[in-house]
N, C-alpha and C positions, 0 to 999 in steps of 0.2 A: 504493500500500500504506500509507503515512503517513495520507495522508487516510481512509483506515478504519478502522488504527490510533485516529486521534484522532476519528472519529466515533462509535464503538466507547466509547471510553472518555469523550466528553460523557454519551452517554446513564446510562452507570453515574453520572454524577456526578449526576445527576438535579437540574440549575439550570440556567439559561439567561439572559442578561440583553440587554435589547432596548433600544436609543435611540431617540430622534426621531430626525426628521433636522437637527434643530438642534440634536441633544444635549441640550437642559435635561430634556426626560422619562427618565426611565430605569426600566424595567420589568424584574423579577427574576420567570422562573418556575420552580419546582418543586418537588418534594416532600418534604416530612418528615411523619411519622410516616403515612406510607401515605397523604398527600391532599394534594390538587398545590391550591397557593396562587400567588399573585403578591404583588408589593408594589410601590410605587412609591417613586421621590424625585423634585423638580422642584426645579433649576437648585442642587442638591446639600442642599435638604432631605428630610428622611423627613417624606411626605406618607399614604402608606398603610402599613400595618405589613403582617405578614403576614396575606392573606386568603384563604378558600378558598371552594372552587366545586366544586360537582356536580350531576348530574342522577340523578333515584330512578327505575327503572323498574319497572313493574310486575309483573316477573316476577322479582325480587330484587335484577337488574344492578341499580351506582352506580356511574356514570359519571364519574372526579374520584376515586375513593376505590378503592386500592391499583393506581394504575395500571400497566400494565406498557407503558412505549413503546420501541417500534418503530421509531420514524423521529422525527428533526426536521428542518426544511427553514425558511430564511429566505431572505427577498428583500426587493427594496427595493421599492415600487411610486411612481409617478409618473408621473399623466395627470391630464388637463385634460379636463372633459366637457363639453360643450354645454350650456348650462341656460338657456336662455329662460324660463322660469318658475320666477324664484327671487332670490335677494339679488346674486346676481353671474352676469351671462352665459357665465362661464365659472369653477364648480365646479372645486377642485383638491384631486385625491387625491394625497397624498405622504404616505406611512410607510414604515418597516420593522415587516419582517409577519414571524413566527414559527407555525410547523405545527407540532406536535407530534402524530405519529400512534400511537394505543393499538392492542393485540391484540385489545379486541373488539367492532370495528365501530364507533369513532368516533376523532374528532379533533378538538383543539381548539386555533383559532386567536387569536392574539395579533396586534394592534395599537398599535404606537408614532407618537403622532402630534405633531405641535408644541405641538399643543392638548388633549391627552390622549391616554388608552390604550381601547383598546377589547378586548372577545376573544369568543368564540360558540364553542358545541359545534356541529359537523357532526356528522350521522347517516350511515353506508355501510351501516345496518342495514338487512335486508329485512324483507319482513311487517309484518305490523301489533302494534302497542305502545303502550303509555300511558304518560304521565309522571306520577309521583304528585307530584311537587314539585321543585322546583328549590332549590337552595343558591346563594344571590349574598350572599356577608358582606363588611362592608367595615368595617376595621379602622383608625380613622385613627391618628396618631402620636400625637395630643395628645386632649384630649374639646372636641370641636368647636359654635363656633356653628352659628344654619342660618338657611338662611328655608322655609318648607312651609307646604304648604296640604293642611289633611285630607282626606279622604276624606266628602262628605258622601253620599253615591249620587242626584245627581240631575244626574248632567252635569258633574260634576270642577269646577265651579265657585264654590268657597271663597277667602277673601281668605288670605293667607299670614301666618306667622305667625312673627315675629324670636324666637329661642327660643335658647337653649344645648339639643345633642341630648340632655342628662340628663334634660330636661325632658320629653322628648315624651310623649305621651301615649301608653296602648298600647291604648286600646279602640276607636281611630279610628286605619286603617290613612292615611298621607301617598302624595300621588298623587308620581307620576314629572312633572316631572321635580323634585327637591329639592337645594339649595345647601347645602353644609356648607361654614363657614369659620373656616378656620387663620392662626396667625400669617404663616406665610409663602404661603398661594396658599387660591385659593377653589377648591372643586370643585362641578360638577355632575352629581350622577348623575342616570343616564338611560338609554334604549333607541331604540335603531333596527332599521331594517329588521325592524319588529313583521309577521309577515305567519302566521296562523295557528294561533295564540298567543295565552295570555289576556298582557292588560297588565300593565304589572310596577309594584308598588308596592313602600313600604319599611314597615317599624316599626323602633324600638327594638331594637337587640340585648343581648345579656346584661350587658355592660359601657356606663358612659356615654362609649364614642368608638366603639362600635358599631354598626351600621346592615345589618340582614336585610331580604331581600327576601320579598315577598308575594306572592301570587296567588289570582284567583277561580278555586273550583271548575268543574269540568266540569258544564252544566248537565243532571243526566237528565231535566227536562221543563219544559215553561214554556207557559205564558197570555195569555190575553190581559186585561191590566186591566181589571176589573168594570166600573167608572165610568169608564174612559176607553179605548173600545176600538183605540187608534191606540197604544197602546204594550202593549208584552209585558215581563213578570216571569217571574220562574223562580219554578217551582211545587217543583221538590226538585232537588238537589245530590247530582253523583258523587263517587266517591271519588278520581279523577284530577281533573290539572289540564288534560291536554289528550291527544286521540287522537291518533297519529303512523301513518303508513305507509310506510317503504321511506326514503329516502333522502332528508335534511332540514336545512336550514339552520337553526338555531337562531337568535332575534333576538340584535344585536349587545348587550353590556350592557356602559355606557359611560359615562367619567372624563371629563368636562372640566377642564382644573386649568391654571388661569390668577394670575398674582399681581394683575393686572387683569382686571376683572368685565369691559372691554368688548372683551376678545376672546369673548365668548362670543357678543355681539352682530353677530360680522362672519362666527364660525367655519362653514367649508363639512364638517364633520367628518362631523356629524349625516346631511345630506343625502347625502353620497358613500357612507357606509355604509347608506344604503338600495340597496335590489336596485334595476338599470336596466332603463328602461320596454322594453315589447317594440319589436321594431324595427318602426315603421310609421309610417305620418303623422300627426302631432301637431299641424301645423301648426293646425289645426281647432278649436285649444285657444285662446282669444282673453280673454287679462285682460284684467279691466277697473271700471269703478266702475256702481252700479247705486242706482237709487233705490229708497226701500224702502218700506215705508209699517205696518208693524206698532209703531213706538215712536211714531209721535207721527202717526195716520192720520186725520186733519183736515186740511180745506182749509180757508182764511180768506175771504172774499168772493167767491166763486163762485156764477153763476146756476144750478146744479142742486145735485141731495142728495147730499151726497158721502157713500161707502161703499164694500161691495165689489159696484161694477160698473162697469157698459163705461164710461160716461160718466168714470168718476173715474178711471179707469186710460188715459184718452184724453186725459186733460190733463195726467197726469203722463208719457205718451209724447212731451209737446208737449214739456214742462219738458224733459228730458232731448236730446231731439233738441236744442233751443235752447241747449245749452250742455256739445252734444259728448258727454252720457255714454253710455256704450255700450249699459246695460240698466237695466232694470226689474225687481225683484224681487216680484212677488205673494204674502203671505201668507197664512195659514192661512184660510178660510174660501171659497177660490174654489171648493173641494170638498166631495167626501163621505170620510171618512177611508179609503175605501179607492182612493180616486182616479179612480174610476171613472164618474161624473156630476158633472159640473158644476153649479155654482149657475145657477140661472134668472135671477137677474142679472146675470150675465157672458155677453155676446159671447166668447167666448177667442178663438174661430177672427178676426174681426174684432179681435181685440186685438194678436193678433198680427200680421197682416199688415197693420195700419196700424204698428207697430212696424218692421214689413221696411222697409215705404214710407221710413219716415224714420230709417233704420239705427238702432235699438234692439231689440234683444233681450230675449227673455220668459225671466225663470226661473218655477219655481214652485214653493209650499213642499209636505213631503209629511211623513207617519210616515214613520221610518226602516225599520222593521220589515213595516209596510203594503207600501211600494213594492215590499219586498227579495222577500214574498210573493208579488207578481205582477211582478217587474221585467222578464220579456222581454217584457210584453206590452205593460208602462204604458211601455217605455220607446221600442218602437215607435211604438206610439199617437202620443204627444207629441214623438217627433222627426219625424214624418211630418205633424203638425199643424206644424210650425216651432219649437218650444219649443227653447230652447239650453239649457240646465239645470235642476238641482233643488237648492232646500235643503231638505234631509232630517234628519229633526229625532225629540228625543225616544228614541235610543238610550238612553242611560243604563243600562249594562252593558257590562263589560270582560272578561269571559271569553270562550273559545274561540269559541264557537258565535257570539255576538254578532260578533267579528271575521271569522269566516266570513261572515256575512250581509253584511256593509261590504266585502268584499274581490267580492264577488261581486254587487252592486251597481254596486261601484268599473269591474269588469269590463263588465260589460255596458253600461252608460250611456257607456263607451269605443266599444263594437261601433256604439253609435247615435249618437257625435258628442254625445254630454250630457256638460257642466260637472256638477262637484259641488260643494255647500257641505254639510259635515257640521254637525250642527249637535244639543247637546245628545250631544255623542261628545267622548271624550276627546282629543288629538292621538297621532293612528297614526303615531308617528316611520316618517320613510321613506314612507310611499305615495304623497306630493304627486311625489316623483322613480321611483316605481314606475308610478303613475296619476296623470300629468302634468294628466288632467283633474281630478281632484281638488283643486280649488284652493285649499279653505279651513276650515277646522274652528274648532267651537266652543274647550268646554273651557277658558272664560276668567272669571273676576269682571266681567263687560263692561261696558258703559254702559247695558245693559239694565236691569240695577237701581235706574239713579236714578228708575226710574216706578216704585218702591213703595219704599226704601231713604233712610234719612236721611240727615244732615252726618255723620251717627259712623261710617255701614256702611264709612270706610277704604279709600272709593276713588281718593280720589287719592295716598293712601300706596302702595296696591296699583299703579295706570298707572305707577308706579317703579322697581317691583319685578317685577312679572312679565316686562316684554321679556328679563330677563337667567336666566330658567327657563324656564318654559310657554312663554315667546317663541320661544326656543331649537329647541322639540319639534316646531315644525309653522305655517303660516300660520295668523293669528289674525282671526278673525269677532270682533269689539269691540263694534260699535256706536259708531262717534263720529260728530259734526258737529254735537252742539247748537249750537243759534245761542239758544238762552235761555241764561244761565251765571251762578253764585252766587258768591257769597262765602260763608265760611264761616256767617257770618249774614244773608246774603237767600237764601241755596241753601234751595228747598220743596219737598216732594213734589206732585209736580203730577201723578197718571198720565194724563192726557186730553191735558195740552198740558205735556210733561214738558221738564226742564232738568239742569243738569248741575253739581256742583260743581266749581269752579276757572274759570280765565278762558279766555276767546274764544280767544285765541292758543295754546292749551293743546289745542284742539277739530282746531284747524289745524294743531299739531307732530303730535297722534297720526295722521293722513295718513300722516304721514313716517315716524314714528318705530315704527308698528307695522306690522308683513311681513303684507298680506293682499291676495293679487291679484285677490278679489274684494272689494270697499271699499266699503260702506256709505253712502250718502245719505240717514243716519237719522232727520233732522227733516223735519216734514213743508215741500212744495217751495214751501209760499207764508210760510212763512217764512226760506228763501232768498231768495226775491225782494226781499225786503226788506231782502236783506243783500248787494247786488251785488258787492263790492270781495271779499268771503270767499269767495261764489260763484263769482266767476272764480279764485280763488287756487285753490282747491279744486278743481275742473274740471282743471286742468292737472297736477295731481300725478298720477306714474303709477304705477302697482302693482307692477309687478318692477323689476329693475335692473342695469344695467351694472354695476356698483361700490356693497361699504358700507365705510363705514367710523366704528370709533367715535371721538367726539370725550372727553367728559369725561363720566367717569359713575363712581357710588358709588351701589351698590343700596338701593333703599329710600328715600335722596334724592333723587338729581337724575341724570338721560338725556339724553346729546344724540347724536346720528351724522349723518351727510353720505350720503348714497344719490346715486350718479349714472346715468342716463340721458341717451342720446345726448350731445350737448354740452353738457347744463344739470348743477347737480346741484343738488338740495334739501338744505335742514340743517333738523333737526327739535332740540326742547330742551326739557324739563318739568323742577319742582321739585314738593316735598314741599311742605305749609301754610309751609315758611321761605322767605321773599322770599331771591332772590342773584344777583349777578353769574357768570357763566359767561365766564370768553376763551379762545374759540374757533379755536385754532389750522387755518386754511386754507391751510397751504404747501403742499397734498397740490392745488393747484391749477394749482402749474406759472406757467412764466411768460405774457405777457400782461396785456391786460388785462378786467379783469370788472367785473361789476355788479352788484348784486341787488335784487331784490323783496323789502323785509322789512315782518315782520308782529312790533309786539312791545309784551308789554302795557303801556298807557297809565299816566303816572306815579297817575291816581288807580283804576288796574285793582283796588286790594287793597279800594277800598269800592264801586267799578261794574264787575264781571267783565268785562260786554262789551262795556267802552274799550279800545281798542288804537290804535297808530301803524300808518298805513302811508304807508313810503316807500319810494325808491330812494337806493340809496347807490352810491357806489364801494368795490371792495376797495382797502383799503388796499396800500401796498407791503410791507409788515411782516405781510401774512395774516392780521392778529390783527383778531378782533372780538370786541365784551366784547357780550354777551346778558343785555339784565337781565331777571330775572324777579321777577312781582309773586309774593304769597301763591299756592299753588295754579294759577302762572302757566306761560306756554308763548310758545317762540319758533318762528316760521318764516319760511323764507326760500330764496330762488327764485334760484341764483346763473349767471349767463352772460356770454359773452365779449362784450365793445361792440365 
């Protein structure tokens, strides 16, 4: 009778307050003036002030606004999930979780985590309904720095931009995910478990410590682009933002808040609040690195024409066999944009099964929208041909319908054993742990752009800056491994036989230091050969991992973390255009004794990018390694037990 007594009398109080489980988050929900907010503090600052939240429907309900509840229910949760394909082979959910359930047909969940707060409306609604918009406000305590990257609509890929939020802009909406930072902790907002749903973006709220969320319309019709018939446009815009039916999980929408930026680098948060894959055999799913041949598709001294046919994709199956990588990535031109006939220059069927012969695997690139049109047929076709995957490319659209087509894709290319690389798609927080084949999405400023981009396009300020955002949302498609590499003043544009700004060793941390379990072999492979000592280094770095963790890191300068794998573990390290020492705390290695493979730029790397040392060392007894870096420089290194 007491405990209904005081159940009874929570609900009239209408607040609720939720901790981590290490206590420093603390999450406060409910409502005043008829609209149910939250607010946070971390480690007993006020980080969020009061913020509210609701959903418009389109038959007048507002979901959030004069709610009447019903029930609240907490629990703790704490498990550990299997993740073979991911930053840590074993994924850890731990919060305290808050239910709050309303009178009419929904509930909205609350999450306290070590490393933020999360919360999502559920649907118990039946029938069919529209969301005209959604309300996500976020109220910080003080008017806050950021880092963002706009909105340009061609693939979410913008360099980010160090701004105070007073600043932003309000005629270009900021992609998810964006950092706001406080004197006392950085935050990252973001989303997960996106599944049916347009993508959530921010602007500008009414105030400068304000931050509203955004969304593309529903689209009522779309085309196909006049001049490039392999991608679709929306031709007119609904009045909703997305259709709903019956009974619906809302995506997560979600606080990182760290007083250090490289918890966001190790955090399993993101990934646990995607929805788990369905139960069946995944085993099927096989990371791995893959040669590519679209950034730099020249061979150097070879007896035939190299291009896109048998012959040139028969020696880069050599290259690849010769040093272990698992696949081959075929770009754009092996088809007809609807995927349907093959180039008269390629063998494929002979492509592939001299690939079987000498275990590598064929992806092959496609329209995103093309495939999605014919996907039970093409993905038959090409898994019964031996094809192990697609990059699928050229989304560029974030609303409802476009995410239907990628989920439904996503699915099907499961049903056939097909890997996916999104590519030219935003990062679909959550699907890489929903559709385990899904291994890699664009949505990055990547290395693609040193073939048409200068010294100023800010990309190695950017390789700084994004693992601690966009890194965060989803594995990242980059494009790294030049083996040609500039200085501020010899970096050229070269788009035929392209290069890279910053040094050699910089080419080799981003391996390590960016989460992609499908990895890029982006120069072309006879300029590897010429660089055996990187080539082996490279070969051996693998794609998922046992264990991360961050070592020293301050956004926008300098990234370093340690990834481990079986008994080895790699440490990756990059700086901004400032030369610096980096000491590298390695006690997280236990005792023994170790050794490593290190790669680090050479003292005259800041006027010849691709001088570097390579030696072995012993770890010290003391764990400490000091990592210099040149201008625009990179460390890496290969550590195991002697």
């Amino acid at each position: 009778m007491l405990a209904a007594i005081l159940s009874t009398a929570n609900l009239y109080a209408q607040s609720w307050t939720l901790s981590s489980p290490d206590g420093n988050q603390k999450l406060t929900v409910g409502v005043a003036s008829s609209r149910l907010y939250y607010s946070l503090t971390y480690k007993g600052s006020n980080i969020i002030s009061r913020s509210y939240l609701s959903l418009s429907l389109d038959d007048g309900e507002v979901w959030g606004r004069s709610p009447k509840i019903t029930g609240s229910k907490t629990r703790e949760i704490n498990e550990t999930y299997d993740s073979p394909v991911w930053i840590h082979s074993n994924a850890q959910n731990h919060c305290n979780e808050l239910t709050l359930t309303m009178s009419r047909g929904y509930s909205v969940v609350f999450r306290a985590y070590n490393d933020g707060a999360a919360y999502r409306f559920v649907s118990a609604k039946t029938g069919s309904y529209n969301i005209l918009d959604e309300e996500m406000t976020v109220n910080f305590a003080s008017a806050p720095g950021s880092y963002i990257s706009y909105d340009d609509g061609s693939g979410f890929e913008r360099v980010y931009t160090n701004t105070p939020l007073a600043n932003w802009t309000t005629s270009t909406l900021v992609t998810s995910p964006a950092i706001l930072t406080l004197p006392k902790a950085k935050v990252c907002l973001m989303e997960s478990d996106l599944k049916d749903y347009p993508a959530l973006f921010f602007t500008k709220g009414s105030t400068s410590r304000s931050v509203e969320a955004r969304f593309r319309a529903y689209p009522k019709s779309v085309q196909w682009k006049p001049n490039d018939t392999g991608k679709q446009i929306v031709k007119e815009k609904d009045a909703h933002i997305a259709e709903c039916k019956g009974v619906k999980d809302f995506p997560w929408r979600v606080l990182l808040v760290s007083d250090d930026e490289g918890t966001f680098l190790s955090t399993d948060m993101i990934y646990v609040l995607g929805k788990a894959p369905a139960e069946q055999d995944w085993s099927w799913v096989k990371p791995g690195q893959a040669v590519w041949d679209w950034w730099s598709p020249g061979l150097d001294g070879v007896d035939f024409t190299v291009g896109m046919n048998t012959q040139t994709w028969l020696y880069r199956i050599d290259f690849a066999a010769k040093h272990n990588i698992p696949y081959i990535l075929i770009d754009a031109g092996w088809a007809n944009p609807e995927l349907t006939n093959v180039s008269s220059s390629m063998d494929l069927q002979k492509i592939i099964d001299y690939g079987k012969e000498e275990n590598v695997g064929v992806f092959l690139w496609g329209y995103g929208f093309r495939f999605a049109a014919n996907a039970e047929n093409l993905a038959r076709k090409y898994s019964q041909m031996g094809v192990k995957g697609f990059k699928l490319d050229f989304w560029e659209r974030a609303d409802q319908a476009a995410l239907r087509a990628i989920e439904t894709v996503a699915s099907t290319a499961a049903k056939y054993k097909l890997m996916l690389d999104y590519h030219g798609c935003w990062p679909v927080t959550g699907m890489n742990r929903t559709y385990p084949n899904v291994v890699d999405f664009e949505g990055v400023h990547g290395g693609e752009t040193n073939k048409w981009l200068g010294i100023n396009g800010g990309q190695v300020e950017y390789d700084v800056t994004f693992p601690f955002a966009r890194g965060v949302a989803a594995p990242v498609d980059y494009t790294q491994g030049a083996m040609r590499n500039g200085t501020k003043s010899t970096f050229k544009v070269n788009n035929g036989n392209p290069m890279s700004p910053g040094t050699r060793c910089r080419q080799l941390a981003m391996y390590i230091i960016f989460y992609s379990p499908l990895t890029m072999w982006s120069d072309r492979v006879t300029n590897y050969e010429k660089e055996p000592e990187c080539t082996d280094f490279i070969s051996k770095i693998p794609t998922v991992y046992d264990e991360t963790r961050p070592l020293k890191n301050s956004i926008s300068h300098y990234i370093s973390l340690a990834r481990k794998k079986g008994d080895e573990w790699y440490v990756g390290a990059m700086t901004d255009w400032t030369g610096r020492t980096l000491s590298l705390d390695l006690s997280f290695l236990g005792e023994g004794n170790w050794a490593a493979e290190v790669f680090a730029d050479a003292d005259d790397a800041n006027t010849n990018a691709e001088h570097f040392t390579h030696t072995v060392i012993d770890i010290p007894a003391s764990r400490k390694i000091d990592a210099k870096l040149a201008q625009g420089g990179g460390y890496a290194m290969r550590i195991y037990k002697k």
